[in-house]
Predicted model as a PDB file, atoms N, CA, C, CB and O in Angstrom, pLDDT in the B-factor column:
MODEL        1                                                                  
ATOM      1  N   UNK A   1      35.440  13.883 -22.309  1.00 73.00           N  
ATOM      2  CA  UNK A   1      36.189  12.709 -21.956  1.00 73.00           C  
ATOM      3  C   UNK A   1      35.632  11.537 -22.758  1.00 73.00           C  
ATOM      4  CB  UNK A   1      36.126  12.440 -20.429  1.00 73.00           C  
ATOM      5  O   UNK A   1      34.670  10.917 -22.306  1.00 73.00           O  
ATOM      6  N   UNK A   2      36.303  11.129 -24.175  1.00 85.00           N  
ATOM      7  CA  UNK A   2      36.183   9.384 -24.261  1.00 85.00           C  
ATOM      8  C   UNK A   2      36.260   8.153 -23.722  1.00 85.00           C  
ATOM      9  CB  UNK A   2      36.684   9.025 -24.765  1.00 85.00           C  
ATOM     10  O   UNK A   2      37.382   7.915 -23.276  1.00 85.00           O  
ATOM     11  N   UNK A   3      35.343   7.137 -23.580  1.00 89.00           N  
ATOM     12  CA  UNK A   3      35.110   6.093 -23.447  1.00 89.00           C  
ATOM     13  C   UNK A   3      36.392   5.145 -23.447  1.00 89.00           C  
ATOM     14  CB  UNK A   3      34.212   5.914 -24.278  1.00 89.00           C  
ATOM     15  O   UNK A   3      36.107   4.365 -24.356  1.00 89.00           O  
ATOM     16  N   UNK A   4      37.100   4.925 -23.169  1.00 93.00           N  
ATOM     17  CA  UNK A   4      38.094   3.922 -23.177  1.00 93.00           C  
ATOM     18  C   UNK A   4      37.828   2.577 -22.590  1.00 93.00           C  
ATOM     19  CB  UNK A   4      39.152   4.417 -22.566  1.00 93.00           C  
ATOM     20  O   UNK A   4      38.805   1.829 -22.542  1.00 93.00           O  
ATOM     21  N   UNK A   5      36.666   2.117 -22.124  1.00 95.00           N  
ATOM     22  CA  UNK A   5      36.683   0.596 -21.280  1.00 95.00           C  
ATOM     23  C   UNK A   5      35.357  -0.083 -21.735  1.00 95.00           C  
ATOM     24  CB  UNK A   5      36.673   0.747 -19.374  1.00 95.00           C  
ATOM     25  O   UNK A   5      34.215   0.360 -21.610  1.00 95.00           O  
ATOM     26  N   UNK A   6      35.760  -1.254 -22.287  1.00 94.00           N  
ATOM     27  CA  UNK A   6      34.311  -1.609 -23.258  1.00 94.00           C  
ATOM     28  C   UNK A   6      33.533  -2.313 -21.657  1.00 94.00           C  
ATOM     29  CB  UNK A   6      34.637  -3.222 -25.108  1.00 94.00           C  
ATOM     30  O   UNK A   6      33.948  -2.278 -20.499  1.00 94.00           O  
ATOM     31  N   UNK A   7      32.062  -3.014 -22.358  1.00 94.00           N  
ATOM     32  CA  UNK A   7      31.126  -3.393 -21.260  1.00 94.00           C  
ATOM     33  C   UNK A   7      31.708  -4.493 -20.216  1.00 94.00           C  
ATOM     34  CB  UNK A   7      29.806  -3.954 -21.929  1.00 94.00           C  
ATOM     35  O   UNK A   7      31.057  -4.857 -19.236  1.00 94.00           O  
ATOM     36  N   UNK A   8      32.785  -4.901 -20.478  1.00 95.00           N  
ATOM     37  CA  UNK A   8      33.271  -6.227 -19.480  1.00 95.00           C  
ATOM     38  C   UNK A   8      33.509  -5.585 -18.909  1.00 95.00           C  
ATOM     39  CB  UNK A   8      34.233  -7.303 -19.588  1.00 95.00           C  
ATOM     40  O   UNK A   8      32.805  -5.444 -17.908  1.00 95.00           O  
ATOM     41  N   UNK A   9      34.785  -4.627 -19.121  1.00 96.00           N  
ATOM     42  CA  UNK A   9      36.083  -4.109 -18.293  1.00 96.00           C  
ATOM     43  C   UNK A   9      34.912  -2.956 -17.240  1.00 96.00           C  
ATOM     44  CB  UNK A   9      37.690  -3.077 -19.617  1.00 96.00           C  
ATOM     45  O   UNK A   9      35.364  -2.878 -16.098  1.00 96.00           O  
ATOM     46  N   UNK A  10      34.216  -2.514 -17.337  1.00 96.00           N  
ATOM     47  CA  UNK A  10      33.402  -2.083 -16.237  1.00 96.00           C  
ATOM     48  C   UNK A  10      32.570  -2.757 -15.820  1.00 96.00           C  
ATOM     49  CB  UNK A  10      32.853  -1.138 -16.366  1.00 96.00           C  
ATOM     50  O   UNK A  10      31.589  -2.163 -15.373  1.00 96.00           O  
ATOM     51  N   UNK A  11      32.570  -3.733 -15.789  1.00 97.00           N  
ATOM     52  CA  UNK A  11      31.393  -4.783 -15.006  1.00 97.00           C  
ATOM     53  C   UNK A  11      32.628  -5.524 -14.456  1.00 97.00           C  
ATOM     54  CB  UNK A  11      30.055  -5.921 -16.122  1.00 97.00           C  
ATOM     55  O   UNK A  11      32.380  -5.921 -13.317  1.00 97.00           O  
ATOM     56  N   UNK A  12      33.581  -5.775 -14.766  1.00 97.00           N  
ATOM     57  CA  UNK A  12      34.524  -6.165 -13.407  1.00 97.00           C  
ATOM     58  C   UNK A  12      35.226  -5.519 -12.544  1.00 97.00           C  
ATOM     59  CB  UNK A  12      35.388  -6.817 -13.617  1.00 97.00           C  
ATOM     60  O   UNK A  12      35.594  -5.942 -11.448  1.00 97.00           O  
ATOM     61  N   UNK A  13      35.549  -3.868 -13.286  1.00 97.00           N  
ATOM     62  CA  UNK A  13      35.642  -3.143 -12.040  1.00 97.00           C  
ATOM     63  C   UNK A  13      34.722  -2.598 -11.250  1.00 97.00           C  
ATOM     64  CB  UNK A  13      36.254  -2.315 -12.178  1.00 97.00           C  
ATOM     65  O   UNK A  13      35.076  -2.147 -10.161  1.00 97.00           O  
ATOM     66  N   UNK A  14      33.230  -2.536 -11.700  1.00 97.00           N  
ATOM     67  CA  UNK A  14      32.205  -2.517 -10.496  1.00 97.00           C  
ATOM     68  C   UNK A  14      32.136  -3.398  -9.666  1.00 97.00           C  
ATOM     69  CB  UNK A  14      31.033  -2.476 -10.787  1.00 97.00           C  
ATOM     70  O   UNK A  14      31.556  -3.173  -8.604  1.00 97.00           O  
ATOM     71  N   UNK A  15      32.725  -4.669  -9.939  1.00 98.00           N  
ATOM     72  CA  UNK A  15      32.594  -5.902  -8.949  1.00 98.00           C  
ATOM     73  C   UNK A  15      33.589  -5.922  -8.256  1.00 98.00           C  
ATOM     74  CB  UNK A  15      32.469  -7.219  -9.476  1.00 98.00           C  
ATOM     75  O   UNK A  15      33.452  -6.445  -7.150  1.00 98.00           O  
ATOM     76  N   UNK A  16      34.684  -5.479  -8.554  1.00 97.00           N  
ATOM     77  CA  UNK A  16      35.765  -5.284  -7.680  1.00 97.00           C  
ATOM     78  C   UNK A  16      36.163  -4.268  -7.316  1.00 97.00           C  
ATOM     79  CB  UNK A  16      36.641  -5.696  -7.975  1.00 97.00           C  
ATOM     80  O   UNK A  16      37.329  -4.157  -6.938  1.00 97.00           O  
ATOM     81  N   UNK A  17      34.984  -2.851  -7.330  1.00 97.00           N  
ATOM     82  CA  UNK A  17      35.099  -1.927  -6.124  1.00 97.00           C  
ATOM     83  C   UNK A  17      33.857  -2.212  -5.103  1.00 97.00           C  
ATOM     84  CB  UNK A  17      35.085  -0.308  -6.641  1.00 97.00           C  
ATOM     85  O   UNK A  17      33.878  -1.663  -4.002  1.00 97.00           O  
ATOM     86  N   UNK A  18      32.839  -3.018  -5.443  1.00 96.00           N  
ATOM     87  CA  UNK A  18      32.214  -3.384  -4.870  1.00 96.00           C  
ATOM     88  C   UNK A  18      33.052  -4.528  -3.368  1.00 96.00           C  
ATOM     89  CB  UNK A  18      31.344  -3.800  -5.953  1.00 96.00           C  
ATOM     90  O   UNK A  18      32.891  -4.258  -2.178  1.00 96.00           O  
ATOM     91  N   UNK A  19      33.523  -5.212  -3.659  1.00 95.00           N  
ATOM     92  CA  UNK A  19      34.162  -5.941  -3.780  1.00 95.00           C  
ATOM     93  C   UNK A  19      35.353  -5.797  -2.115  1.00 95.00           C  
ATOM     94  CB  UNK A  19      34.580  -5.730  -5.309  1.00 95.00           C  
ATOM     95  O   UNK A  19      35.648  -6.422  -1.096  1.00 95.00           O  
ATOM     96  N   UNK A  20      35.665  -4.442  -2.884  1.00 95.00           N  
ATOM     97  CA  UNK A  20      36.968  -3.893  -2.101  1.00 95.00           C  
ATOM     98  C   UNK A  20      35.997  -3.295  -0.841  1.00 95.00           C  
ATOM     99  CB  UNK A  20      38.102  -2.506  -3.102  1.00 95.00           C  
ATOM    100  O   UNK A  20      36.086  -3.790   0.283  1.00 95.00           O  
ATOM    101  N   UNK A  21      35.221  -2.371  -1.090  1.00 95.00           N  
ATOM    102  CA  UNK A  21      34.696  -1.644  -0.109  1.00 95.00           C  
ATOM    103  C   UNK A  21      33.798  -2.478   0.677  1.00 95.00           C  
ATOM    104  CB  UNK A  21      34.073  -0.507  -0.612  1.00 95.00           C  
ATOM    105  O   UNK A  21      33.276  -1.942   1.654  1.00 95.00           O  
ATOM    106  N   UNK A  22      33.481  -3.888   0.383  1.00 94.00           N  
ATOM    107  CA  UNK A  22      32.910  -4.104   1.480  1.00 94.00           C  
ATOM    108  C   UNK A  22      33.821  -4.975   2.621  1.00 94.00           C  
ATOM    109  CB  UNK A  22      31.679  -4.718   1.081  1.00 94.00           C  
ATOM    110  O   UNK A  22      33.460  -5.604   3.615  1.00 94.00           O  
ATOM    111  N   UNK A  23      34.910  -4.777   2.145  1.00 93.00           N  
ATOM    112  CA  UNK A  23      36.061  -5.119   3.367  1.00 93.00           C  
ATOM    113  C   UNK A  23      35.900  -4.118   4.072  1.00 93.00           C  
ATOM    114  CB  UNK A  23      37.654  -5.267   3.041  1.00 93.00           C  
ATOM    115  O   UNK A  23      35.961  -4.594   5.205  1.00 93.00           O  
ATOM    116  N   UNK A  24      35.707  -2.859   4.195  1.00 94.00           N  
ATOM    117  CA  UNK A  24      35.273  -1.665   5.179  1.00 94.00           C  
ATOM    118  C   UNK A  24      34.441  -1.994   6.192  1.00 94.00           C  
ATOM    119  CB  UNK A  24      34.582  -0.589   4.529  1.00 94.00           C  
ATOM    120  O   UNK A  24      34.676  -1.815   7.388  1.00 94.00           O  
ATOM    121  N   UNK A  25      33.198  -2.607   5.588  1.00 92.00           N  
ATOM    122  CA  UNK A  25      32.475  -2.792   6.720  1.00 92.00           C  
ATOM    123  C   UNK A  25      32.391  -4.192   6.618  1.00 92.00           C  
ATOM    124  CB  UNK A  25      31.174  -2.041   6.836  1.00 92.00           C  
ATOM    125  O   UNK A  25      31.215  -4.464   6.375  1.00 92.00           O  
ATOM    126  N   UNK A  26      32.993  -5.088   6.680  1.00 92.00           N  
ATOM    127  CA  UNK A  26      32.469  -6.552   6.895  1.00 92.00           C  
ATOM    128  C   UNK A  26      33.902  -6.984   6.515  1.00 92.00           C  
ATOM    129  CB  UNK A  26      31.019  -7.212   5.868  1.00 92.00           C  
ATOM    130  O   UNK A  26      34.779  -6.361   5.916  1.00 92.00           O  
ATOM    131  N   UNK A  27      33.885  -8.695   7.227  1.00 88.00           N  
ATOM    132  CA  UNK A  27      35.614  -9.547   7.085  1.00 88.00           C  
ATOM    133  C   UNK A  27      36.306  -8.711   7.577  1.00 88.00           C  
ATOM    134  CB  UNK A  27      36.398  -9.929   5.551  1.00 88.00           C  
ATOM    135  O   UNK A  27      35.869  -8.132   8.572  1.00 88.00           O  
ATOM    136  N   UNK A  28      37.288  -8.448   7.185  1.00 90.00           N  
ATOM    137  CA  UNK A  28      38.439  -7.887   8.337  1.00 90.00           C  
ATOM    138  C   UNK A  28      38.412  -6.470   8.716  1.00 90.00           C  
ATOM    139  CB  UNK A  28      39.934  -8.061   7.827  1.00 90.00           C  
ATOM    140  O   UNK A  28      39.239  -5.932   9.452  1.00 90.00           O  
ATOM    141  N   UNK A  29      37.326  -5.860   8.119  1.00 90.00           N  
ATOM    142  CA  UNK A  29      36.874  -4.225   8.424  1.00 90.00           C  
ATOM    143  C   UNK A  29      38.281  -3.019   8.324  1.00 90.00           C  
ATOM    144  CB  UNK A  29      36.167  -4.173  10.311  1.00 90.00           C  
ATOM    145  O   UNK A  29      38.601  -2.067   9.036  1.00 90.00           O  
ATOM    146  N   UNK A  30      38.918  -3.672   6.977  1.00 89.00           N  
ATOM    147  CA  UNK A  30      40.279  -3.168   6.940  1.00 89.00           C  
ATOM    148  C   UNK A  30      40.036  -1.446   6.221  1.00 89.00           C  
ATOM    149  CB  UNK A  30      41.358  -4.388   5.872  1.00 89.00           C  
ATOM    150  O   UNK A  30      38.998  -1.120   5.647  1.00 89.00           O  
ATOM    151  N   UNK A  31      41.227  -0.527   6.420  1.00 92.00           N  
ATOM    152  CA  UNK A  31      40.524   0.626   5.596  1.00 92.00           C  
ATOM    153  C   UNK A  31      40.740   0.690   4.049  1.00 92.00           C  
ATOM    154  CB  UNK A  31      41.017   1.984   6.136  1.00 92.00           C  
ATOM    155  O   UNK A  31      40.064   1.318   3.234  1.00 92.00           O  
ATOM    156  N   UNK A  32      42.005  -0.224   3.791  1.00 92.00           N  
ATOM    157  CA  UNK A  32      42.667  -0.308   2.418  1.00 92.00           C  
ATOM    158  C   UNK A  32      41.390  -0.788   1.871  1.00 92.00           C  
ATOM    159  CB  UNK A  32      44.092  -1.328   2.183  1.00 92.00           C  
ATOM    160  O   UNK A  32      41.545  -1.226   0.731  1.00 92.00           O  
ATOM    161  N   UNK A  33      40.060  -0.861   2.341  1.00 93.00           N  
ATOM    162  CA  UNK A  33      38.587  -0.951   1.666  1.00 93.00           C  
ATOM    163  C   UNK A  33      38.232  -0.079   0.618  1.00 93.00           C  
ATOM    164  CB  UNK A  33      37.545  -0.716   2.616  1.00 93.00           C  
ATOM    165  O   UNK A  33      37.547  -0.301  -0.380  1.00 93.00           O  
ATOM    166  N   UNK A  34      38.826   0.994   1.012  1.00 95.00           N  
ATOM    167  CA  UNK A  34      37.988   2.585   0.792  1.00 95.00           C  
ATOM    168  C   UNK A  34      39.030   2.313  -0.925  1.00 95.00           C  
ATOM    169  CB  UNK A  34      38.576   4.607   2.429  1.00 95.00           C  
ATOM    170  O   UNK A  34      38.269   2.392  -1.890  1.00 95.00           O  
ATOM    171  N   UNK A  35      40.057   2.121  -1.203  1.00 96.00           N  
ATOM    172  CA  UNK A  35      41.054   2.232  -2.514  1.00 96.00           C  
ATOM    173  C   UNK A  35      39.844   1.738  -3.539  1.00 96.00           C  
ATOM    174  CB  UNK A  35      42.720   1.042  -2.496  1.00 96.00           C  
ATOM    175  O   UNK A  35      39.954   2.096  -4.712  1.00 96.00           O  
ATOM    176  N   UNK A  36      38.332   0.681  -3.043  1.00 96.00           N  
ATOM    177  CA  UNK A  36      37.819  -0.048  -4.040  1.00 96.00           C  
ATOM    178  C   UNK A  36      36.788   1.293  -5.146  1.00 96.00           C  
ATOM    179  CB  UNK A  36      36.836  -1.455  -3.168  1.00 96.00           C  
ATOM    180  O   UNK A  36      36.323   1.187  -6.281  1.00 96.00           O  
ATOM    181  N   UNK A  37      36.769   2.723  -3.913  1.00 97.00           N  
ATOM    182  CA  UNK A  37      36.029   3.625  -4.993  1.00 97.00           C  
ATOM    183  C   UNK A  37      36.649   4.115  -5.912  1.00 97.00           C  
ATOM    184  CB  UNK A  37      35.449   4.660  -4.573  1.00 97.00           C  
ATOM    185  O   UNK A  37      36.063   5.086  -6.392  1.00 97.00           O  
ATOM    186  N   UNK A  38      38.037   3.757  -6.601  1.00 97.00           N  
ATOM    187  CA  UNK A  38      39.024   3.810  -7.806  1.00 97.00           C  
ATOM    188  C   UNK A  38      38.393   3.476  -8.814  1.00 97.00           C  
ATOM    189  CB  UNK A  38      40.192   2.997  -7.773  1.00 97.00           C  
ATOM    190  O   UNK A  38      38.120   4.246  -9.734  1.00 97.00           O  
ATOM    191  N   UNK A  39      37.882   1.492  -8.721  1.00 97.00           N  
ATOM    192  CA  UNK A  39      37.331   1.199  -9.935  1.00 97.00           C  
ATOM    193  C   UNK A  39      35.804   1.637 -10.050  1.00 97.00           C  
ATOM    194  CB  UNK A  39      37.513  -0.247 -10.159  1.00 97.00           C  
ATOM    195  O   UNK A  39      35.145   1.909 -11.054  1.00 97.00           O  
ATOM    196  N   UNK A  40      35.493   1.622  -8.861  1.00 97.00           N  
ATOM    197  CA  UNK A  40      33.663   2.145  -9.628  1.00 97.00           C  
ATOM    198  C   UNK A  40      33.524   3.420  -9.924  1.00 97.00           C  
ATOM    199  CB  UNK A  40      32.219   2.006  -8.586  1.00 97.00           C  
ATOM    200  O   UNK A  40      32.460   3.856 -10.364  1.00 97.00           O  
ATOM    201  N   UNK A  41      34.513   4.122  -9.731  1.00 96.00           N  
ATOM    202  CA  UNK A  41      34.130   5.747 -10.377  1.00 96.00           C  
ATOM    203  C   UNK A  41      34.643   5.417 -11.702  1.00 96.00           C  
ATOM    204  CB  UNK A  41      35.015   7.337  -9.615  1.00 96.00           C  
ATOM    205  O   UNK A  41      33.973   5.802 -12.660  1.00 96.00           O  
ATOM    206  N   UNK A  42      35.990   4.605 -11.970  1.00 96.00           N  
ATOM    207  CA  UNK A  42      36.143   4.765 -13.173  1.00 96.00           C  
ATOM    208  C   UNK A  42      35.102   3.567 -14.093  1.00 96.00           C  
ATOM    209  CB  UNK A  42      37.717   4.691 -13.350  1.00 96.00           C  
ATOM    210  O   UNK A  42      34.780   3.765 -15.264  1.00 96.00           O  
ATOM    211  N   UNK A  43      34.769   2.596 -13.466  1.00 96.00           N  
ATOM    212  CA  UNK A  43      33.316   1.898 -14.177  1.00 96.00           C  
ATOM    213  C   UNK A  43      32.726   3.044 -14.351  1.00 96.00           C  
ATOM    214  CB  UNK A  43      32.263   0.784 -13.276  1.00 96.00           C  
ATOM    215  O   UNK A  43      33.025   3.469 -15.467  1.00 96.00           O  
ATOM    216  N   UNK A  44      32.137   3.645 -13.875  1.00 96.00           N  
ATOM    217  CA  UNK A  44      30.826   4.690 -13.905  1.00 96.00           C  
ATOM    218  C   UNK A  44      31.065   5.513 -15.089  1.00 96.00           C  
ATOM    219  CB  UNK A  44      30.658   5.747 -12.508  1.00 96.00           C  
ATOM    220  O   UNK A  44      30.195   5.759 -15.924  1.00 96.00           O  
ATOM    221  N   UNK A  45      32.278   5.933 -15.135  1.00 95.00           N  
ATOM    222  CA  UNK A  45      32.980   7.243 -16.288  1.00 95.00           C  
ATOM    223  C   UNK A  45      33.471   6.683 -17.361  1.00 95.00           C  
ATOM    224  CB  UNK A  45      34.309   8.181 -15.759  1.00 95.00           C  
ATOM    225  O   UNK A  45      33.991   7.464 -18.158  1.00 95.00           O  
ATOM    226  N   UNK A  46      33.468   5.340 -17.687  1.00 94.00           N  
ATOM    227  CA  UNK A  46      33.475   4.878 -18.835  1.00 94.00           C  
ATOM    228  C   UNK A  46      35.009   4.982 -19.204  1.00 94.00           C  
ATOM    229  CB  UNK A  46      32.480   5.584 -19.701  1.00 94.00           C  
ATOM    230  O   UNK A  46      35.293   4.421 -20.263  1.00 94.00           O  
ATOM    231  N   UNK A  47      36.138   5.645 -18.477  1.00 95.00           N  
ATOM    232  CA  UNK A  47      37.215   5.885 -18.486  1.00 95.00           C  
ATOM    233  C   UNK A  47      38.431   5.524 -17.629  1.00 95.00           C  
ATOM    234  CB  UNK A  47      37.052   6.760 -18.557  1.00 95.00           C  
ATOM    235  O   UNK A  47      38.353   5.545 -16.400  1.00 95.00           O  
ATOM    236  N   UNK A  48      39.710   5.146 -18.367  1.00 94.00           N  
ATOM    237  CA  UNK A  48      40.757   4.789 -16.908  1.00 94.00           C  
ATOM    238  C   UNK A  48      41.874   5.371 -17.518  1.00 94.00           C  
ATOM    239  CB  UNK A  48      41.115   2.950 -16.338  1.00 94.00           C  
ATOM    240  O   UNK A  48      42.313   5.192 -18.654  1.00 94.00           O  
ATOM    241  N   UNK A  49      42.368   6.256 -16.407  1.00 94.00           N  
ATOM    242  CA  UNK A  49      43.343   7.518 -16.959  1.00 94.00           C  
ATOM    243  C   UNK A  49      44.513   6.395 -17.048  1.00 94.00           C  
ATOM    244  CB  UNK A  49      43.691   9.166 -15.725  1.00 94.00           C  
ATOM    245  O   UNK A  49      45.314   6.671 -17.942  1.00 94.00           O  
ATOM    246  N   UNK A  50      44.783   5.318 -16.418  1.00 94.00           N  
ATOM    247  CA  UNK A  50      46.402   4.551 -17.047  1.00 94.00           C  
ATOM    248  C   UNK A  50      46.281   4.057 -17.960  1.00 94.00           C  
ATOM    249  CB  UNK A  50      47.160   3.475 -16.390  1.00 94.00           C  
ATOM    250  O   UNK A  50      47.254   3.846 -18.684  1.00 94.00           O  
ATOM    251  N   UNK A  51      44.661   3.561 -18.392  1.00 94.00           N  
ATOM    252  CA  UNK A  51      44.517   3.051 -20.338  1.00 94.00           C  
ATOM    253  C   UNK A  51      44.768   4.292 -21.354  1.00 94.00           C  
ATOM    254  CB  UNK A  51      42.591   2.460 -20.866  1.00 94.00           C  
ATOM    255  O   UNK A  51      45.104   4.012 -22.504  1.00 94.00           O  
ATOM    256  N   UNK A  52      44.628   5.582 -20.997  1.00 92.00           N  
ATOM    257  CA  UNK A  52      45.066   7.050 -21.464  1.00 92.00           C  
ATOM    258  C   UNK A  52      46.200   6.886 -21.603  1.00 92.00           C  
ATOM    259  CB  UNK A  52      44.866   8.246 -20.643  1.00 92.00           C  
ATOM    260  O   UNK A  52      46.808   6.710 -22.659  1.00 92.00           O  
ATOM    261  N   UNK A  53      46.652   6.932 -20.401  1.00 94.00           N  
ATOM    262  CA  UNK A  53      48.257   6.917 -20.849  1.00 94.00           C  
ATOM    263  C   UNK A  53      49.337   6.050 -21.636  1.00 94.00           C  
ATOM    264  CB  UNK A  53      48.804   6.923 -19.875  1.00 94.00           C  
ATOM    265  O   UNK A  53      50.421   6.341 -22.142  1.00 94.00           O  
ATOM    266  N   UNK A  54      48.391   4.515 -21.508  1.00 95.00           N  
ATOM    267  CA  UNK A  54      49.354   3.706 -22.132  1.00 95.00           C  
ATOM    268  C   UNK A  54      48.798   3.546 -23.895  1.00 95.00           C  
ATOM    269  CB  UNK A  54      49.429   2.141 -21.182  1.00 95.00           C  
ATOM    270  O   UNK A  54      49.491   3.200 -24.852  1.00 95.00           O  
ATOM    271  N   UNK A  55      47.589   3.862 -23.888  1.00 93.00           N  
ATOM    272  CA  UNK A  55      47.080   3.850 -25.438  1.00 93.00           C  
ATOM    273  C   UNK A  55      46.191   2.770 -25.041  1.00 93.00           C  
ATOM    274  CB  UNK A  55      48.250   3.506 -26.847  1.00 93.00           C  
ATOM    275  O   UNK A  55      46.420   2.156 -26.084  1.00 93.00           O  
ATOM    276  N   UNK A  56      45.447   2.074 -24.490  1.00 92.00           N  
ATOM    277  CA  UNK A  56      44.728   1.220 -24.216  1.00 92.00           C  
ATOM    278  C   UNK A  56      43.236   1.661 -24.612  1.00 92.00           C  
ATOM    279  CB  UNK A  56      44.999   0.900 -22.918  1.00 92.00           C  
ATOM    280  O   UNK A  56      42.701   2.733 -24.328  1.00 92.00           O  
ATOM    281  N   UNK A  57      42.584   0.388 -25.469  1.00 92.00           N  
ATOM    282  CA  UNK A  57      41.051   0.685 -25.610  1.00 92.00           C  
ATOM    283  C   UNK A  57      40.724  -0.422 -25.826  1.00 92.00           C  
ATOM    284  CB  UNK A  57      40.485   1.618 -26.619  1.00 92.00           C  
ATOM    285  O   UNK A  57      41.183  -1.129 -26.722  1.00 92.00           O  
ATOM    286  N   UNK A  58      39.629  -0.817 -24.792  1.00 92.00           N  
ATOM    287  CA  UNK A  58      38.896  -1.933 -24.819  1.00 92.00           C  
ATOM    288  C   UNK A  58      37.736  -2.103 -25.252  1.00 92.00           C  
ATOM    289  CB  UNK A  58      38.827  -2.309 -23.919  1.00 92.00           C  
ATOM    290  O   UNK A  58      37.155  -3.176 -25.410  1.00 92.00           O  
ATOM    291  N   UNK A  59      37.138  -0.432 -25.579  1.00 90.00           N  
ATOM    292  CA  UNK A  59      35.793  -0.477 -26.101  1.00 90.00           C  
ATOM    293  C   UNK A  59      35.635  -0.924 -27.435  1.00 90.00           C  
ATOM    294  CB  UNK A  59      35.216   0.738 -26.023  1.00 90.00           C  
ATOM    295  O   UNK A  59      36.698  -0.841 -28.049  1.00 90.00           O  
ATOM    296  N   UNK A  60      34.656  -1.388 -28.137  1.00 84.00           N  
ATOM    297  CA  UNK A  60      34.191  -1.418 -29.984  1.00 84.00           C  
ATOM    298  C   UNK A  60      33.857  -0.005 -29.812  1.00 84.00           C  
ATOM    299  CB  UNK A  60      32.591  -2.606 -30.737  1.00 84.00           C  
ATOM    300  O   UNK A  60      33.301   0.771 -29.034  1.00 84.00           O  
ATOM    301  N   UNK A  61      34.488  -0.065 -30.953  1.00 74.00           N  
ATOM    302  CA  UNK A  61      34.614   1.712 -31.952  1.00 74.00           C  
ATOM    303  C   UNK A  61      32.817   1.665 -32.553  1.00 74.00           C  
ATOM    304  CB  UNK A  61      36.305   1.655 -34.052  1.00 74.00           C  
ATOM    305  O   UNK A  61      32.160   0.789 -33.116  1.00 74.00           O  
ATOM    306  N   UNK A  62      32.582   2.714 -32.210  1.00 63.00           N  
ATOM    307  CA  UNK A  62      31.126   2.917 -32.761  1.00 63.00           C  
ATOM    308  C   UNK A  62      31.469   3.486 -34.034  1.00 63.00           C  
ATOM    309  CB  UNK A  62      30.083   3.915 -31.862  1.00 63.00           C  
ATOM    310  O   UNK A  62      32.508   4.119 -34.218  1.00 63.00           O  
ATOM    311  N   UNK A  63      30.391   3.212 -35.125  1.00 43.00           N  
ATOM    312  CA  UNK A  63      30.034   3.130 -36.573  1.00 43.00           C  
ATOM    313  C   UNK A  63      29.533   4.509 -36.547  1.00 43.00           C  
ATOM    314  CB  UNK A  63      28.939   1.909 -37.099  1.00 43.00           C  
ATOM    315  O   UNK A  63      29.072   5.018 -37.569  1.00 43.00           O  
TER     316      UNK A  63                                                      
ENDMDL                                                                          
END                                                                             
């Protein structure tokens, strides 16, 4: 699996699955919390299957 999401684009979706899931347990303790482990798995994997599909790459091309 290639890299498709340069260093921003996963440092804001770690912050905004962070983000999401702590509406689970804290503020309105809603469950639509749990949707926030979407972006941090795909932060983590360096990959986002709808930038796949649409042709999207945010990373710098390594030399």
């Amino acid at each position: 699996m290639s890299t498709n999401m340069g260093s921003a684009d996963r440092v804001i979706r770690a912050l905004v699955g962070v983000l999401l899931l702590s509406l689970v347990f804290f503020g309105p303790q809603t469950p639509w919390g749990w949707i926030g482990i979407i972006p941090l798995v795909t932060a983590a994997a360096g990959n986002c299957p709808a930038y796949s599909l649409l042709g999207i790459k945010t990373c710098k091309k390594r030399s």
